[in-house]
C-alpha positions in Angstrom: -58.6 -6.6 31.0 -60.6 -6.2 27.6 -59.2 -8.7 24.9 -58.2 -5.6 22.7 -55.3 -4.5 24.9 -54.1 -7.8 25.0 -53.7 -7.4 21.4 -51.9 -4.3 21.2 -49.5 -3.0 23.7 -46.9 -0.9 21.6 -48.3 -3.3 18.4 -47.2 -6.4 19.1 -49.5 -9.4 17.5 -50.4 -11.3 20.3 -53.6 -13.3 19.5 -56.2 -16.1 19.4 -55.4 -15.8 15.4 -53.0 -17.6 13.3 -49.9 -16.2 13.1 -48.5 -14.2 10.0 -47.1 -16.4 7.3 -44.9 -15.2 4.7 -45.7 -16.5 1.4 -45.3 -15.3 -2.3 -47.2 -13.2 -4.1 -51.0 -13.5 -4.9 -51.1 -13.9 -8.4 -54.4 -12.6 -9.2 -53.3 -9.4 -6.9 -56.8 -9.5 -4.7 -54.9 -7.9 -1.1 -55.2 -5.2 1.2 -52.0 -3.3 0.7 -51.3 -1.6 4.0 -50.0 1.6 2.3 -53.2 2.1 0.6 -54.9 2.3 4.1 -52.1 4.4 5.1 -52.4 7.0 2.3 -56.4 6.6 3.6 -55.2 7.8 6.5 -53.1 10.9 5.7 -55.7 11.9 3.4 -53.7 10.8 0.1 -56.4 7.8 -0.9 -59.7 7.6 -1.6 -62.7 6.0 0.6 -63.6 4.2 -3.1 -59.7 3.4 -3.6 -59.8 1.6 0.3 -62.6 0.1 -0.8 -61.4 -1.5 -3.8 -57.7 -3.1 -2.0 -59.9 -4.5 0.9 -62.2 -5.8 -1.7 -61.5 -9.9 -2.5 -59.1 -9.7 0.0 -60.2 -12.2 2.3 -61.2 -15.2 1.1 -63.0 -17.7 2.6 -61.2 -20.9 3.7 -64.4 -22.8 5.1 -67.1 -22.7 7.5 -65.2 -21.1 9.9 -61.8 -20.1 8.5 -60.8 -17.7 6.5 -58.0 -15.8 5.3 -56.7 -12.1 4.7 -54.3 -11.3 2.2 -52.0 -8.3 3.1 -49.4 -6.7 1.5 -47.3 -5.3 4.1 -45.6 -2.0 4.2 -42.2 -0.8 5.2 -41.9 1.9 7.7 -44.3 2.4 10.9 -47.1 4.5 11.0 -49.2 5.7 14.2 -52.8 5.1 14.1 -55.4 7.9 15.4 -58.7 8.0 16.7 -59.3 10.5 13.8 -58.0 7.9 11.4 -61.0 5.8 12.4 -63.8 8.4 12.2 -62.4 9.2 8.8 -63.4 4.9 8.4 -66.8 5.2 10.0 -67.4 8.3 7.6 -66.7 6.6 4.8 -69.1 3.8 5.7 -71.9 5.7 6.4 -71.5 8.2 3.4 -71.8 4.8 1.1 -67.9 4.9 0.0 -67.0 1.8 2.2 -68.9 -1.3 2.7 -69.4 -2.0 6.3 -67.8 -5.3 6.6 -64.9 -3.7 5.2 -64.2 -2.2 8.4 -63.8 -6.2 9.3 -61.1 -6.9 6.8 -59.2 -3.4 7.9 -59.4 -3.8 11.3 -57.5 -7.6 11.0 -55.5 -5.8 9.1 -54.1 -3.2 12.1 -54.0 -5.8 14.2 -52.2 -8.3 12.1 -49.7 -5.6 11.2 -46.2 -5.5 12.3 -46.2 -1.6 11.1 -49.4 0.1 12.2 -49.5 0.7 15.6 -51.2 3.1 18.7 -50.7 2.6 22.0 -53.7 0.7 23.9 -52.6 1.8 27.3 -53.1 5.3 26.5 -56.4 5.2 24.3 -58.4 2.1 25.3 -61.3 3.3 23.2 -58.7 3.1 20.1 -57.3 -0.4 20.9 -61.0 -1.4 21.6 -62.6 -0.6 18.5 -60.1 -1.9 16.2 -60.7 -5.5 18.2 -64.1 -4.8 17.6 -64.0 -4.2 14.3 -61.0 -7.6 13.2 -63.9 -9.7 15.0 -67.3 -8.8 14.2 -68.7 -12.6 14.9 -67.8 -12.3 18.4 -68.0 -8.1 19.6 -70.6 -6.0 17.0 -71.5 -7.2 13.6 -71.0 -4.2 11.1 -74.0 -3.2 9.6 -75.0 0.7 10.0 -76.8 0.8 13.1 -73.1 -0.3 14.8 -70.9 1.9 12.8 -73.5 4.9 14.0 -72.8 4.0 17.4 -68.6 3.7 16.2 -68.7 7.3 15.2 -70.6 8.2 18.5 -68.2 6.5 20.6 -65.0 8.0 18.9 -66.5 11.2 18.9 -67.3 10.9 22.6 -70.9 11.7 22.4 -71.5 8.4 23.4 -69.4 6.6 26.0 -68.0 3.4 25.0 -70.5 0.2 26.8 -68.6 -1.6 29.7 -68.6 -5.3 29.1 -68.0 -8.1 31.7 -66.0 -10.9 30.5 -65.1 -11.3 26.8 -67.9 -10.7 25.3 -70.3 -13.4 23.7 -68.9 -17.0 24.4 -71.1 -19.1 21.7 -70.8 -21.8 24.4 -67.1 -22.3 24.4 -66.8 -23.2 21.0 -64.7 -21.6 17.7 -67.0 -19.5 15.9 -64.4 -17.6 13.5 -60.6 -17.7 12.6 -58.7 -15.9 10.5 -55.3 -16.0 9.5 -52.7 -13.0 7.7 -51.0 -14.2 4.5 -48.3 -11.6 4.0 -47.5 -10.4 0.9 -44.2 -8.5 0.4 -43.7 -5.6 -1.3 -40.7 -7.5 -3.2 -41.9 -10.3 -3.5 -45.1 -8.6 -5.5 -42.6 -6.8 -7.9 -40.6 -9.7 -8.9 -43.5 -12.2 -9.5 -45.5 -9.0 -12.0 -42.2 -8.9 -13.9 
């Protein structure tokens, strides 16, 4: 079993990640706001307003660490295959920064809102893992996000790995960690 199912099975954050931790509000306001990707999603949003939430959202916490800063939404909302070839558009018409897809894909998976379901679109659950953890599955530059698209589309079919992908000799090579940001919270520290 790839490690992206393991992630997602009806949306529950299982993972080799920290766990969420609620905190206050960010003062200086630098965080993906999952309704802005939603909005992205339904059409609502612009590739250039994605691509200024996601921006300074993740900060770096040291060699190795690093944490995203995500304002979570309220209701649930079904991701689509669709919904991530409108992403991979976006890259490759220059509206969204590559390793953007990075910091939004952490962001599905972190979410207690977004979900799919893995079981019945492995390509789906797949390519957001790939995507939340470029170090370890494929980094983002163009050439990859090409071969995204072609995969979605199903011109390409999606390469079979064996095992979990690279192991960098057993060793940590990335973690990242969700600081949520509640909608409520965010009001109430503005005012």
């Amino acid at each position: 079993m790839r490690s992206s199912t393991i992630f997602k099975r009806r949306k529950k954050f299982v993972s080799k990640c920290v766990r969420p931790q609620h905190s206050e509000a960010c003062i200086r306001g630098f965080e993906v706001r999952e309704e802005t990707l939603k909005r992205f999603f339904q059409g609502e949003a612009t590739a250039s307003d994605l691509a200024k939430d996601v921006a300074g959202s993740a900060k770096r916490l040291g060699s190795i660490a690093s944490r995203v800063d995500i304002e979570d939404m309220e209701a649930e909302f079904c991701v689509t295959r669709p919904m991530l070839g409108a992403l991979v558009e976006a890259v490759l018409a220059g509206s969204l920064p590559p390793d953007a897809l990075g910091t939004i894909g952490f962001a599905l998976e972190a979410s207690d809102k977004f979900v799919w379901d893995g079981d019945a679109d492995d390509l789906l659950a797949n390519v957001i893992a790939d995507w939340s953890c470029p170090e370890v599955n494929y980094p983002l530059t163009l050439e990859n996000v090409a071969k995204f698209r072609a995969w979605l589309a199903g011109a390409e079919q999606y390469p079979i790995r064996l095992g979990d992908g690279a192991t960098h000799g057993g060793r940590l090579i990335s973690s990242r960690q969700k600081k949520s940001i509640e909608r409520h919270e965010k009001r109430h520290r503005s005012t």
